[in-house]
PDB file as gemmi writes it, atoms N, CA and C in Angstrom:
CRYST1    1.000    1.000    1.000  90.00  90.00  90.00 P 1                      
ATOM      1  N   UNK A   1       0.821  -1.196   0.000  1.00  0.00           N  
ATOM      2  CA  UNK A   1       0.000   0.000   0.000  1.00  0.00           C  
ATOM      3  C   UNK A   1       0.866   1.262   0.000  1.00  0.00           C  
ATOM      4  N   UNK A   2       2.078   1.202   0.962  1.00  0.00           N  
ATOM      5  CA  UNK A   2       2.760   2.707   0.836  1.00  0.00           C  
ATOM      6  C   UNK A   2       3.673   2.474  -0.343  1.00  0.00           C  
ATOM      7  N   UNK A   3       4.236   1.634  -1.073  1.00  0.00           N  
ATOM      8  CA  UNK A   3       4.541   1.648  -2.259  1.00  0.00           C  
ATOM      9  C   UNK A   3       3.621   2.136  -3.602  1.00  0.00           C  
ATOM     10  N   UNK A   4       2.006   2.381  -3.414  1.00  0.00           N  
ATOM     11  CA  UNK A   4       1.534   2.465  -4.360  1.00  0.00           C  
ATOM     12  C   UNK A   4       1.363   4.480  -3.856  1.00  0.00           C  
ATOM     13  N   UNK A   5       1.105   4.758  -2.753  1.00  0.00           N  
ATOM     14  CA  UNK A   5       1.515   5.591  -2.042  1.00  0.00           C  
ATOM     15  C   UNK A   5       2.509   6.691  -2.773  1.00  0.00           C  
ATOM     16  N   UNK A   6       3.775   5.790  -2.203  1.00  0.00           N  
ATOM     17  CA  UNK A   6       5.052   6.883  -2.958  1.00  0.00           C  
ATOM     18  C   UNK A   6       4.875   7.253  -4.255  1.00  0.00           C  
ATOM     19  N   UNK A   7       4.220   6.392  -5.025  1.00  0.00           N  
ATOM     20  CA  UNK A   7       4.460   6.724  -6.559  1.00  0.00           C  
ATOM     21  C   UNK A   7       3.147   7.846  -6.934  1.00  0.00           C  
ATOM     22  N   UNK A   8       2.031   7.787  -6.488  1.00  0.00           N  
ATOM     23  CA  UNK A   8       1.470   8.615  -6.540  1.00  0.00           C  
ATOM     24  C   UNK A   8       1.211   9.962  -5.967  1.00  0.00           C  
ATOM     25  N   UNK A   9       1.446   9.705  -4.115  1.00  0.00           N  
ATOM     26  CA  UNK A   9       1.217  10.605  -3.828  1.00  0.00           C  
ATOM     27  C   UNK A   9       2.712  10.868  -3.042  1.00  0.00           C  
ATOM     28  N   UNK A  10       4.022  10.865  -3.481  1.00  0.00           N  
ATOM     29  CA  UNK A  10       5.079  10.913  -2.921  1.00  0.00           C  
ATOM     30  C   UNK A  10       5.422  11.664  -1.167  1.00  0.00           C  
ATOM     31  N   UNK A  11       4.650  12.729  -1.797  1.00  0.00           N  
ATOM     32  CA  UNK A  11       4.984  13.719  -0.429  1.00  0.00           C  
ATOM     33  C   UNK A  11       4.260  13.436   0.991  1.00  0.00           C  
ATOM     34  N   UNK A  12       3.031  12.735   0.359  1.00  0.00           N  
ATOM     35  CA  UNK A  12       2.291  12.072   1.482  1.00  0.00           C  
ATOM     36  C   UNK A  12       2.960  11.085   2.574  1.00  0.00           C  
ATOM     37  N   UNK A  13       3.460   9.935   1.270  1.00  0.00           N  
ATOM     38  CA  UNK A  13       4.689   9.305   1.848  1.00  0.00           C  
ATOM     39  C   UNK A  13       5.419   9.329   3.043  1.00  0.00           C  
ATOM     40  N   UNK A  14       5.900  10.700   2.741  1.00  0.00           N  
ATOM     41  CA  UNK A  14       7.003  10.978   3.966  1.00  0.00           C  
ATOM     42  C   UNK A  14       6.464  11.292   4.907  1.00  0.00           C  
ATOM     43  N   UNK A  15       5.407  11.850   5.276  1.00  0.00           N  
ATOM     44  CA  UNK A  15       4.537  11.838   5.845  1.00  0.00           C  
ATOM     45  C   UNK A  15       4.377  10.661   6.771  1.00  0.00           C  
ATOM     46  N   UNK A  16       4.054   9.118   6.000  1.00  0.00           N  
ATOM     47  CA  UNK A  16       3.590   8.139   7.253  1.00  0.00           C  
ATOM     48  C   UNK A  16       4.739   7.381   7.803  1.00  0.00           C  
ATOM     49  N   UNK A  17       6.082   7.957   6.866  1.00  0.00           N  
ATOM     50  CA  UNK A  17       7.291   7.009   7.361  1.00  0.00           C  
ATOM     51  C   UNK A  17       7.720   8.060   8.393  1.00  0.00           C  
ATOM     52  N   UNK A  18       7.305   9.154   8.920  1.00  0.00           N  
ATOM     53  CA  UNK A  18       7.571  10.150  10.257  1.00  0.00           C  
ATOM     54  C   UNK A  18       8.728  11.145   9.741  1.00  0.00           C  
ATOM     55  N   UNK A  19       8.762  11.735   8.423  1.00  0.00           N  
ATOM     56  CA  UNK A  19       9.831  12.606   7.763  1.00  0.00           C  
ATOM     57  C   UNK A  19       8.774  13.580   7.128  1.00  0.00           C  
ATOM     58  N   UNK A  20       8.822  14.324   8.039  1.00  0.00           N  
ATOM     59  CA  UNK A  20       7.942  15.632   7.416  1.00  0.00           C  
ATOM     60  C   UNK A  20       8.610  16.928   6.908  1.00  0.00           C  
ATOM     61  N   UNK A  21       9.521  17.236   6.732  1.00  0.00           N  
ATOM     62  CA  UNK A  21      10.290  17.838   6.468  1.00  0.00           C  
ATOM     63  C   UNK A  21      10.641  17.621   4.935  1.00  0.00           C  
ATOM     64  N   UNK A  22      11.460  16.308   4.644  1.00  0.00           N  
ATOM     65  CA  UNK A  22      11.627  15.512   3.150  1.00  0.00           C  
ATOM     66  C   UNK A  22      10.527  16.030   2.675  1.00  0.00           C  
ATOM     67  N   UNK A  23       8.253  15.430   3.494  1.00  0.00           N  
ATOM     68  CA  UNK A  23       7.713  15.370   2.987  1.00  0.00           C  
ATOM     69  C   UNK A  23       7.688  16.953   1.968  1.00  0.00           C  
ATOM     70  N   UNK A  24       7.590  17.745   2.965  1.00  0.00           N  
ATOM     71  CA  UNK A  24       7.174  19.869   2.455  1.00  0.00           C  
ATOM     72  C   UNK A  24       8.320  19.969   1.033  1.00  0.00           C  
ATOM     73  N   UNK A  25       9.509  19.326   1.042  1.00  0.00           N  
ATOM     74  CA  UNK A  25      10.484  19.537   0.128  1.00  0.00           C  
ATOM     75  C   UNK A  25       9.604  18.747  -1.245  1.00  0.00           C  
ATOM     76  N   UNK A  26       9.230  17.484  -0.805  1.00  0.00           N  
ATOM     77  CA  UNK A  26       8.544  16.695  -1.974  1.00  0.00           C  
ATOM     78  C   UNK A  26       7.487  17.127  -2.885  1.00  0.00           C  
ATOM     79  N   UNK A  27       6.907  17.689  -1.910  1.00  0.00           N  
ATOM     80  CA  UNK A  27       5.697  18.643  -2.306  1.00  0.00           C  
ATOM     81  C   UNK A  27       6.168  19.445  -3.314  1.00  0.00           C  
ATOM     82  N   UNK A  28       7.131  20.466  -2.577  1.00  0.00           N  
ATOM     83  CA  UNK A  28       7.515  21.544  -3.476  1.00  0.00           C  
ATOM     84  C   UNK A  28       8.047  20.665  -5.175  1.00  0.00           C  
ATOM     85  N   UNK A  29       8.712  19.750  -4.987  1.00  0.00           N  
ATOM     86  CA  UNK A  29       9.369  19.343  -6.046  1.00  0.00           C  
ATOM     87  C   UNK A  29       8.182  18.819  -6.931  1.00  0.00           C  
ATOM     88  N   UNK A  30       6.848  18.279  -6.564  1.00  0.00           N  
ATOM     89  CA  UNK A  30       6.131  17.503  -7.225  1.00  0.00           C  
ATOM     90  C   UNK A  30       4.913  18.661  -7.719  1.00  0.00           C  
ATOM     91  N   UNK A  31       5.063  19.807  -7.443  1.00  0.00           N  
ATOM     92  CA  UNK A  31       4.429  20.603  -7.821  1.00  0.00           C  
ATOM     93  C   UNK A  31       4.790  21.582  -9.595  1.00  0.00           C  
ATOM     94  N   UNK A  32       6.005  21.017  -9.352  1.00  0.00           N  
ATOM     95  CA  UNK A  32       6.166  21.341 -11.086  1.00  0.00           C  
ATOM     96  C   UNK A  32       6.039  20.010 -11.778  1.00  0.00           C  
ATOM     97  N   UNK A  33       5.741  20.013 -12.693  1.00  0.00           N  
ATOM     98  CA  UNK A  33       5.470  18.753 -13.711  1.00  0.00           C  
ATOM     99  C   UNK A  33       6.901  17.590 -13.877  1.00  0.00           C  
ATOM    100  N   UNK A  34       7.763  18.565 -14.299  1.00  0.00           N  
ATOM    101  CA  UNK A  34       8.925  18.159 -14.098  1.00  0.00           C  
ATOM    102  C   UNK A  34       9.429  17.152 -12.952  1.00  0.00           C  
ATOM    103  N   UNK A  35       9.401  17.999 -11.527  1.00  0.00           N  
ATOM    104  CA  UNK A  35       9.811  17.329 -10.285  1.00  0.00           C  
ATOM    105  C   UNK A  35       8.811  15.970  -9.869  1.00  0.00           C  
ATOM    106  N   UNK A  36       7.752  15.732 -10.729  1.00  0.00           N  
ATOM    107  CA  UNK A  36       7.228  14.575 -10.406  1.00  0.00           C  
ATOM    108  C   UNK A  36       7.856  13.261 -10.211  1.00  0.00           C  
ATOM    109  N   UNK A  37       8.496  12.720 -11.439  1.00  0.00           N  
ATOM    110  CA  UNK A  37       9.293  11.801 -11.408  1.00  0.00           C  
ATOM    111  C   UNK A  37      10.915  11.778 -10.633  1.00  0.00           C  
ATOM    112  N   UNK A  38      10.993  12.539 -10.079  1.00  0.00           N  
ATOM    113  CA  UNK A  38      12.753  12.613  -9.227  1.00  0.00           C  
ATOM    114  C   UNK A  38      11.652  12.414  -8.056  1.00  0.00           C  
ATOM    115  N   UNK A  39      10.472  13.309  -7.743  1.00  0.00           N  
ATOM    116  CA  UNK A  39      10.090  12.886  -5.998  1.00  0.00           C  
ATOM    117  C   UNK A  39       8.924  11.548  -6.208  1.00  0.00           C  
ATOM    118  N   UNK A  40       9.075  10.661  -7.256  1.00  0.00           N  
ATOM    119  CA  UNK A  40       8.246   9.326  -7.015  1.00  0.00           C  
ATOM    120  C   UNK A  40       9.268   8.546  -6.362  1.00  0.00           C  
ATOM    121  N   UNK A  41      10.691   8.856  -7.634  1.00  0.00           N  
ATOM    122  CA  UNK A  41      11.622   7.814  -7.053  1.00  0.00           C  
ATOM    123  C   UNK A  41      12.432   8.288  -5.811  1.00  0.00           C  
ATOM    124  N   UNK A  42      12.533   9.476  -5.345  1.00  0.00           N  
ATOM    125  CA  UNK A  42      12.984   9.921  -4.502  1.00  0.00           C  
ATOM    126  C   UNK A  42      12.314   9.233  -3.107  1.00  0.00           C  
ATOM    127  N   UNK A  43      10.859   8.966  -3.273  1.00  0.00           N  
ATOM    128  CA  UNK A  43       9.906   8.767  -2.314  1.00  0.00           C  
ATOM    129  C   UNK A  43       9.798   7.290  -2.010  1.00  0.00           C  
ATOM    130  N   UNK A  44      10.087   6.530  -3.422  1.00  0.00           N  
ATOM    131  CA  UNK A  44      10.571   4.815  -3.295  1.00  0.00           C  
ATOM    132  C   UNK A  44      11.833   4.251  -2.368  1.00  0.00           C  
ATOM    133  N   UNK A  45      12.340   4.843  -3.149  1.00  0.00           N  
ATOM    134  CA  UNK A  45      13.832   4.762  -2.355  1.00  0.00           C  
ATOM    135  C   UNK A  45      13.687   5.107  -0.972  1.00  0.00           C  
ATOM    136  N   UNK A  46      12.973   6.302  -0.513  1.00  0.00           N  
ATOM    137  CA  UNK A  46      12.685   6.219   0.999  1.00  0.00           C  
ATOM    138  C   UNK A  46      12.389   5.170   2.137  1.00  0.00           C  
ATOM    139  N   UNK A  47      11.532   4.899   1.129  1.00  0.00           N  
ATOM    140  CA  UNK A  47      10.265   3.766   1.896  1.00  0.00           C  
ATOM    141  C   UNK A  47      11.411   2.477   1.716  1.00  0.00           C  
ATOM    142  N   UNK A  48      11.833   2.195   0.572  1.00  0.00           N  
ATOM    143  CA  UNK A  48      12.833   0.960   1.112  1.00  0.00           C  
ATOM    144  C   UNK A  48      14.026   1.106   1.906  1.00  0.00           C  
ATOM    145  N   UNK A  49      14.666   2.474   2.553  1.00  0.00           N  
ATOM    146  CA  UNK A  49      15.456   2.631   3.242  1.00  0.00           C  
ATOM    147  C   UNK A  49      14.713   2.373   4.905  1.00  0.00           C  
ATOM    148  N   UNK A  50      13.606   3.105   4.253  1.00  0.00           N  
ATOM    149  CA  UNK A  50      12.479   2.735   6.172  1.00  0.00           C  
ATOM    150  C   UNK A  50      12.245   1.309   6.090  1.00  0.00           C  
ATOM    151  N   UNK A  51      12.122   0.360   5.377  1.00  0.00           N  
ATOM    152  CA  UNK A  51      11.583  -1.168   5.787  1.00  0.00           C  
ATOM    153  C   UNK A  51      13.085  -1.463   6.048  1.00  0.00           C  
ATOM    154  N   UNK A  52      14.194  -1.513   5.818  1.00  0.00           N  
ATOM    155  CA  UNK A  52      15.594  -1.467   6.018  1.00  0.00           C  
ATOM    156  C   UNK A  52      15.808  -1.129   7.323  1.00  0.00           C  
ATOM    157  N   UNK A  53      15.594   0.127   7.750  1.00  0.00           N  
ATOM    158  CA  UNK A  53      15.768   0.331   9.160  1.00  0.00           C  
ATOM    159  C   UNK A  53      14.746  -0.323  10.533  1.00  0.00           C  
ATOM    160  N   UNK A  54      13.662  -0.697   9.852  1.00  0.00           N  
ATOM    161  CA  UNK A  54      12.880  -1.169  10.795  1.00  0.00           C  
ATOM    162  C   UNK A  54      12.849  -2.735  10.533  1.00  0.00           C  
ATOM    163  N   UNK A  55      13.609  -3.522   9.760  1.00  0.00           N  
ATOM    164  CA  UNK A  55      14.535  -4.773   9.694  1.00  0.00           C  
ATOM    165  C   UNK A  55      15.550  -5.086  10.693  1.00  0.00           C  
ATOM    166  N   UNK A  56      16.414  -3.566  10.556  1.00  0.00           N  
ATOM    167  CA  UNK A  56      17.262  -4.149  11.622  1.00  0.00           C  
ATOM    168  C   UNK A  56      17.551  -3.120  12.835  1.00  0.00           C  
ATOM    169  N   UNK A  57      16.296  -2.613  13.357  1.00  0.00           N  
ATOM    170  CA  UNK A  57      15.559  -2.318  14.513  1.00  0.00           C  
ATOM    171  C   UNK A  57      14.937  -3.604  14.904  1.00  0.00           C  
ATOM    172  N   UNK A  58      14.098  -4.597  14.249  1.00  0.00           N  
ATOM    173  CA  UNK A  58      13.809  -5.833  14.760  1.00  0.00           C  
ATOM    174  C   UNK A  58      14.579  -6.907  15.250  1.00  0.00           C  
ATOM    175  N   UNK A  59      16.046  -6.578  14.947  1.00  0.00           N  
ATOM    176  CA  UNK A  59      16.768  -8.041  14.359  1.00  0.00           C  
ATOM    177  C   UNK A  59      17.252  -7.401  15.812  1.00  0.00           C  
ATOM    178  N   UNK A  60      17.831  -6.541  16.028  1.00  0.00           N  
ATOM    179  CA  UNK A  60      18.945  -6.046  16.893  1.00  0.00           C  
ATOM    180  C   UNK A  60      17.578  -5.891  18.585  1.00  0.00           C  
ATOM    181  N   UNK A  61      16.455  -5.898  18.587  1.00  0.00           N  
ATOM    182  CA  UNK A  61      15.358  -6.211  19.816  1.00  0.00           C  
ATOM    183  C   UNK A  61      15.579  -7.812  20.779  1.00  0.00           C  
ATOM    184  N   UNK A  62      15.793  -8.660  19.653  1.00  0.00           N  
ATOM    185  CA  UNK A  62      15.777 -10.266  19.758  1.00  0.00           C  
ATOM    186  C   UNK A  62      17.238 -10.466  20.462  1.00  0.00           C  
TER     187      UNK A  62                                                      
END                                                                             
């Protein structure tokens, strides 16, 4: 679901991974036509750096 997320609504994104800051920048970038595609993948790449960190936030609990 937040993969279908980033690609559409990127800035939202950052938003539920707790980066609100990235998110206001995303915004700005996805507001020209242009910056759409740098903040989809900008916003992918996020989200697999957050399942990454909360991988080994789990691993390192145990």
């Amino acid at each position: 679901m937040r993969l279908i997320l980033a690609i559409f609504l990127p800035w939202l994104q950052f938003f539920t991974i707790g980066r609100p800051i990235a998110g206001i920048i995303c915004l700005i970038l996805q507001l020209t036509i242009i910056g759409w595609l740098p903040a989809a993948i900008w916003s992918v790449y996020a989200l697999s750096e957050y399942k990454t960190d909360q991988k080994i936030s789990k691993a390192l609990q145990k």
